[in-house]
N, C-alpha and C positions, 0 to 999 in steps of 0.2 A: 504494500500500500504506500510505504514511505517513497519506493522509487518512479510509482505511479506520478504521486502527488510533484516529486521533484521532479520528473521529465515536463511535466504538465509546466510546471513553472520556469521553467528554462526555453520552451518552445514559447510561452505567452510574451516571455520576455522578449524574446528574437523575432518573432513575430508583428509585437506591438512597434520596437524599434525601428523595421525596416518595412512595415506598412505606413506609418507615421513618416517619412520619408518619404514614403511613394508617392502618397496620400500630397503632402503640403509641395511637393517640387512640383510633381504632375499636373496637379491643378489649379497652382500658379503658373505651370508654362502654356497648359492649354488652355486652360477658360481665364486666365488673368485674377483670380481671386481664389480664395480657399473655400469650401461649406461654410458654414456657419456650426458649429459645435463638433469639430472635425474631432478632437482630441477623445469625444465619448463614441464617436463614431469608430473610431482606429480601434478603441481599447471593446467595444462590442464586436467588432468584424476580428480582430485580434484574436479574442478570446474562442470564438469560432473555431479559427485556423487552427490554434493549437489545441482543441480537444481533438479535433481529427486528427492532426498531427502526430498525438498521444494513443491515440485509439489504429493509426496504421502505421506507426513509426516507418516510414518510409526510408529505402538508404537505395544508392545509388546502384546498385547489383541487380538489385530486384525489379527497380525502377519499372524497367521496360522489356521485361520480360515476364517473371512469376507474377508477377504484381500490375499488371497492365490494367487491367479491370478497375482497381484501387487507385492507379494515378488517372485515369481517365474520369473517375466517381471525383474524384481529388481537385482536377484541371475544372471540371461544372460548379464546383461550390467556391473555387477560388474564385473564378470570373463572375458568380452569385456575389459574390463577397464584394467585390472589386465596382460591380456594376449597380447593385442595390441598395447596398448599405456605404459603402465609398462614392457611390452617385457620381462614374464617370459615363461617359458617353459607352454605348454596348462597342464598340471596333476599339474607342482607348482601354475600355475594361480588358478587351480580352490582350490588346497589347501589352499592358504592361502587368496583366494574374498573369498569363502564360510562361515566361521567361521566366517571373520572379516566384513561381513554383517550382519548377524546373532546374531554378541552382538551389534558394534556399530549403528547400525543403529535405534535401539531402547534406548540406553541410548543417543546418542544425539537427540532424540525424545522430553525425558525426559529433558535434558537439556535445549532445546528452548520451553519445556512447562512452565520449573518455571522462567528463566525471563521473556520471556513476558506475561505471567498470572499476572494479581497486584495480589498483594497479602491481604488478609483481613484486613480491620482500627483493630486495638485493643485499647480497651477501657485502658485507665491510671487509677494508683491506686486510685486517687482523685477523678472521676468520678462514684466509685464502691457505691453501696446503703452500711451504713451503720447498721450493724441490731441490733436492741436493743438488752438489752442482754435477754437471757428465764427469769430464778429465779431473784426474786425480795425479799430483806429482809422482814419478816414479821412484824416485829415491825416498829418504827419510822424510816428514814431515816437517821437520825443521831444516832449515837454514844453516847451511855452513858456517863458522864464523869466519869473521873477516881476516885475512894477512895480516900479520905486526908486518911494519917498516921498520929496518933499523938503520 
C-alpha cells in the first residue's frame, strides 16, 4: 500500500509539473492568454494522469508492444485530459497529449522505479578478501645485509 500510495505521488508530482508547463506556455503561444483558474485545472487533469499512470505503470519495453491496448486507452484520456479539462483547441490537444505521453510517461516510469526499488548493500573496502601476493622471492625472506666499506 505504502508503495502504491508513493508511486501515486511521485507520478502527481511529474505530472502536475510538466502539464503546468504545457498548460501556461501552450496557451500563451497559441491563444495569447492562459484559462482562467488554470492552476486547479492542471492539478485536477494532473491528478487524472497519475492515477492511471499508477494503475498501468507504463515503461518503455512494453510500450508498444504487450501493452499496446493500454497506451492507446492511455493516448484517448491524455488528449481527454489535454482537450476538456486543459480547454485547448481538439488538433492543439492532440498535438501537444500525444508527444508529451509518449516521453513522459515512461521516464516517470523510470523514475518511480529507482526510488522505490532498494537499491543493492555494497560491500566496504575492509570487508574485501585480501589476496596474497603471486611471486614470492626465491631466496630467504630477508635481505642481505649490506657490505662494510673499509
Amino acid at each position: 500500500m505504502f508503495a502504491i500510495i508513493c508511486s501515486f505521488l511521485i507520478y502527481w508530482l511529474v505530472m502536475f509539473v510538466l502539464s503546468y508547463i504545457a498548460v501556461e506556455i501552450g496557451q500563451d503561444t497559441l491563444y495569447d492568454e492562459v484559462t482562467p483558474m488554470s492552476g486547479l485545472k492542471v492539478a485536477c487533469g494532473s491528478f487524472l494522469l497519475a492515477a492511471m499512470l499508477t494503475y498501468f505503470h507504463p515503461t518503455f519495453d512494453a510500450m508498444f508492444t504487450t501493452s499496446i491496448a493500454w497506451t492507446t486507452l492511455q493516448a484517448i484520456v491524455w488528449c481527454g485530459v489535454f482537450i476538456l479539462i486543459y480547454q485547448f483547441h481538439p488538433w492543439h490537444g492532440l498535438a501537444i497529449a500525444l508527444p508529451l505521453m509518449l516521453i513522459t510517461s515512461g521516464f516517470a516510469t523510470m523514475g518511480v522505479d529507482s526510488i522505490l526499488t532498494p537499491s543493492p548493500v555494497r560491500r566496504t573496502g575492509s570487508t574485501l578478501l585480501k589476496s596474497e601476493p603471486i611471486r614470492r622471492p626465491l631466496g630467504s625472506s630477508s635481505a642481505p645485509p649490506p657490505a662494510l666499506k673499509k
